[in-house]
N, C-alpha and C positions, 0 to 999 in steps of 0.2 A: 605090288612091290616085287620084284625082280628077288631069283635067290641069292643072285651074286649078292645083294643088297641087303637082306635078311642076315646074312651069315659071312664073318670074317673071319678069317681061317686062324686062329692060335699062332700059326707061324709068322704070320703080315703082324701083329700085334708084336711079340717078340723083339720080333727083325728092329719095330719101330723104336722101342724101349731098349735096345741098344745103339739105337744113333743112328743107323740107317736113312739115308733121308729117302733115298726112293719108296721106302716100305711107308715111311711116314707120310708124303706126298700120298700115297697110293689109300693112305688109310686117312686120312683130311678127304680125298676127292669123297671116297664112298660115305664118311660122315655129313658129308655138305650135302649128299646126292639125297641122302635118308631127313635130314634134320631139317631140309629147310621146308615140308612139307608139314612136319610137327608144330615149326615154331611160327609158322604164317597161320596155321592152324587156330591158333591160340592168340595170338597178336591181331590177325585181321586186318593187318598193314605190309603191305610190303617193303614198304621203304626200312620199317621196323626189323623187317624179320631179317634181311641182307646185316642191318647191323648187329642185330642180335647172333644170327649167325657166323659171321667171321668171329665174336667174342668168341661163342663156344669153341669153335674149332683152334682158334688161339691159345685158351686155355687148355683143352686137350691135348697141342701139341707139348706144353710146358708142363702136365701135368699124368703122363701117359706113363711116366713109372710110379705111379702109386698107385697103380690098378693092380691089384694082386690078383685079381680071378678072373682071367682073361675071356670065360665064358659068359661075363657079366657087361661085354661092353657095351651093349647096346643098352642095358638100363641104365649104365651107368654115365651114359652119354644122353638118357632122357633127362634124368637127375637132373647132370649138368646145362643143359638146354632151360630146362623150368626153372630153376635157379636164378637164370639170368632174364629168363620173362618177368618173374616176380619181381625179382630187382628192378626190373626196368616200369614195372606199376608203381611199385611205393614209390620211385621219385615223380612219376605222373602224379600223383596224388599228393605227396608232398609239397609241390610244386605248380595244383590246384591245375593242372592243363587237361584240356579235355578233349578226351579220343576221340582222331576224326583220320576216315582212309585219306589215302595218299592219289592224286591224279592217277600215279604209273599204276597200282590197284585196278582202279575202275578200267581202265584200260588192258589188264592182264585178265579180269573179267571178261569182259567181252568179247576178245582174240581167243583164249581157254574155252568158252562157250561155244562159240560160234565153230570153230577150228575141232572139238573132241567129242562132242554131244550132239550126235547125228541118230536121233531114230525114230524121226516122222514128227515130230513137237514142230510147232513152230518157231522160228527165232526170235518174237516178241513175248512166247511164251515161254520161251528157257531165259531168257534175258530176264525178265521182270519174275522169275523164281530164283533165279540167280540172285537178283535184289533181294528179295526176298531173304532169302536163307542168310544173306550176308546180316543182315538187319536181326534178325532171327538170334544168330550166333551172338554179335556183338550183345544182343541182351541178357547172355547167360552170364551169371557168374562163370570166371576162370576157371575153378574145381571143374565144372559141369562140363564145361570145353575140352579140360583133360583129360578127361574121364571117357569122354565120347570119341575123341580123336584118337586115344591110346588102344580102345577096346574097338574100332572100326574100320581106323585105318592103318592102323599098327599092328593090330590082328593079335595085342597080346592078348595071353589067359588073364583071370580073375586075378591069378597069386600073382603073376608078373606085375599086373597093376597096382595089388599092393605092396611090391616091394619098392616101386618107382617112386608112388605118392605115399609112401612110411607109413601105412596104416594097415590092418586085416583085411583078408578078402574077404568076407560077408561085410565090411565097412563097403568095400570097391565096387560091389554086387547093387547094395542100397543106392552110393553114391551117382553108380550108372543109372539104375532105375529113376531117379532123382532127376539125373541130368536129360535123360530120353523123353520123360513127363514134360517137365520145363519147355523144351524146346518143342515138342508139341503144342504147346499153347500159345507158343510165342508162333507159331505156324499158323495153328488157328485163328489167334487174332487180325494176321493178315489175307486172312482170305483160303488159305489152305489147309484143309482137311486131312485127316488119318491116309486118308486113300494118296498124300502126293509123300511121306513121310520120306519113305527107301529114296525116293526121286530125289527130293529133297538131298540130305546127306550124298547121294550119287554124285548131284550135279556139284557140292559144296567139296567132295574128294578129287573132282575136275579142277576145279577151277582155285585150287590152294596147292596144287601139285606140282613139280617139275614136268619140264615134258618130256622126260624119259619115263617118267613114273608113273604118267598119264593113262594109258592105253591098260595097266593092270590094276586100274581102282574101281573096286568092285564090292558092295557091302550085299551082303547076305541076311536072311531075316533069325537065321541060326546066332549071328552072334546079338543080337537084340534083346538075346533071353538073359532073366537073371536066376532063376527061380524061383519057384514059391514064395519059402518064407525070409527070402530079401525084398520080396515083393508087398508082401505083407507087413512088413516091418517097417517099410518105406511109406506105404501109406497110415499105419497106423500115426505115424511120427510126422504127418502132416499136419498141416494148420486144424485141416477142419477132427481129425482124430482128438489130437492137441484138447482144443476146446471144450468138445463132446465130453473127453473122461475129466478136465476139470471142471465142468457143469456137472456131473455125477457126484465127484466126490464133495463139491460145495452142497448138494441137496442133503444128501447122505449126513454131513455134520452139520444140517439146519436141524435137521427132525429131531424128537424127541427120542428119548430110550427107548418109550415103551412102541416107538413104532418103527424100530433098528428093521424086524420084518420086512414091512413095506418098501423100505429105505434097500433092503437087496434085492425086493423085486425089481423096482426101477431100475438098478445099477445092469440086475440079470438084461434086462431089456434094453435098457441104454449099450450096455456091450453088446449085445445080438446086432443093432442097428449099427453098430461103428464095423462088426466084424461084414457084413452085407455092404455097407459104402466102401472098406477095403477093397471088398470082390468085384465090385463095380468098377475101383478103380484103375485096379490090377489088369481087370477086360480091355478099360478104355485104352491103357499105356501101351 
């Protein structure tokens, strides 16, 4: 992302929230230029995200003096962005239809790919990882998407994140770690491995991006960390953690009094073995 793009000057914001329309114009284009790589992001449709798009910007225009903190706009324009994504599930859902790309997608795939993603791969093997990852994404929960797109291709911090998604940042920390696993698996299960991950994500910042936006999307293995004990926390709070400590604590209140002892051996041991599948898991992620 471009810094012109990253950063809108307090003054262009101003200008706009008093009427100005050139500033307003000027501050829609760079909104449109930044969002629509967010909300395809997350949608996975194009045809979706054009319309999802012009809403936000619509709304923006008619609701750009109630931004009191003009250093906020860019969250507060993800806010507004996810807002109208959600909106636009529940009536999916509501309305029992079921998500499916749009022709002009599959086609903005392939042009994206073939056209920005040059360095030695072949074109049926960027193309069918492009499938791939498209496939991949659409199976994440929405959170997992957000969370992944905000902290990679957004490049925000942890507390950014959680000021966007109204939650703590060791919630935003988990929830990445959460979302990074998941979509690992969903990698895996088609055929790709830890080793094509960065490639992965790469090629899915390509081909969900404007093409001005294109040429600077770029994920690092630095922002992939969460730490420690987000790390920890995230796997102990898995299914198989989950499990493990209520098989513990049902043993524990089978046994008898007089063998409460034994009953914390187990428990000591049962916790050794969950805190070791943690560490394993923590490695794998």
């Amino acid at each position: 992302m471009s810094p012109m793009l990253q950063n809108v000057s307090p003054g262009l914001i101003h200008e706009a929230q008093l009427g100005n329309q050139e500033s307003m114009d000027r501050l829609a284009e760079l909104a449109r230029e930044r969002l629509f790589g967010y909300i395809y992001r997350l949608t996975l449709n194009y045809d979706t995200t054009q319309d999802l798009l012009q809403e936000t910007i619509l709304f923006m225009i008619q609701s750009i003096n109630q931004l009191e903190h003009v250093d906020q706009f860019w969250h507060w324009m993800f806010r507004m962005a996810l807002g109208k994504v959600q909106h636009h599930y529940r009536e999916l859902k509501h309305r029992r239809r079921i998500f499916e790309r749009s022709k002009s997608e599959q086609m903005c795939i392939h042009h994206r790919v073939t056209a920005n993603y040059n360095d030695g791969l072949t074109e049926l093997l960027r193309k069918e990882l492009s499938e791939v990852v498209f496939k991949a994404m659409n199976r994440l929960q929405l959170k997992y998407r957000n969370v992944l797109v905000l902290r990679c291709f957004e490049n925000l911090e942890y507390s950014e994140i959680a000021e966007v998604m109204n939650c703590s940042e060791l919630q935003s920390r988990v929830l990445f770690f959460r979302a990074k696993s998941s979509l690992r698996r969903q990698l895996a299960i088609r055929g790709f491995g830890g080793q094509y991950f960065l490639l992965a994500l790469a090629i899915f910042g390509l081909v969900t991006t404007s093409a001005k936006a294109a040429s600077s999307t770029t994920i690092t293995a630095a922002s992939l960390e969460v730490g420690f004990i987000p790390s920890l926390l995230a796997a102990m709070s898995s299914k198989i953690g989950l499990v493990l400590t209520a098989e513990v604590i049902a043993m524990a209140l089978a046994l008898p009094l007089q063998t409460f002892l034994f009953a914390i051996g187990i428990a000591c041991f049962a916790g050794l073995c969950l805190f070791l599948i943690c560490l394993l898991a923590i490695y794998n992620a």
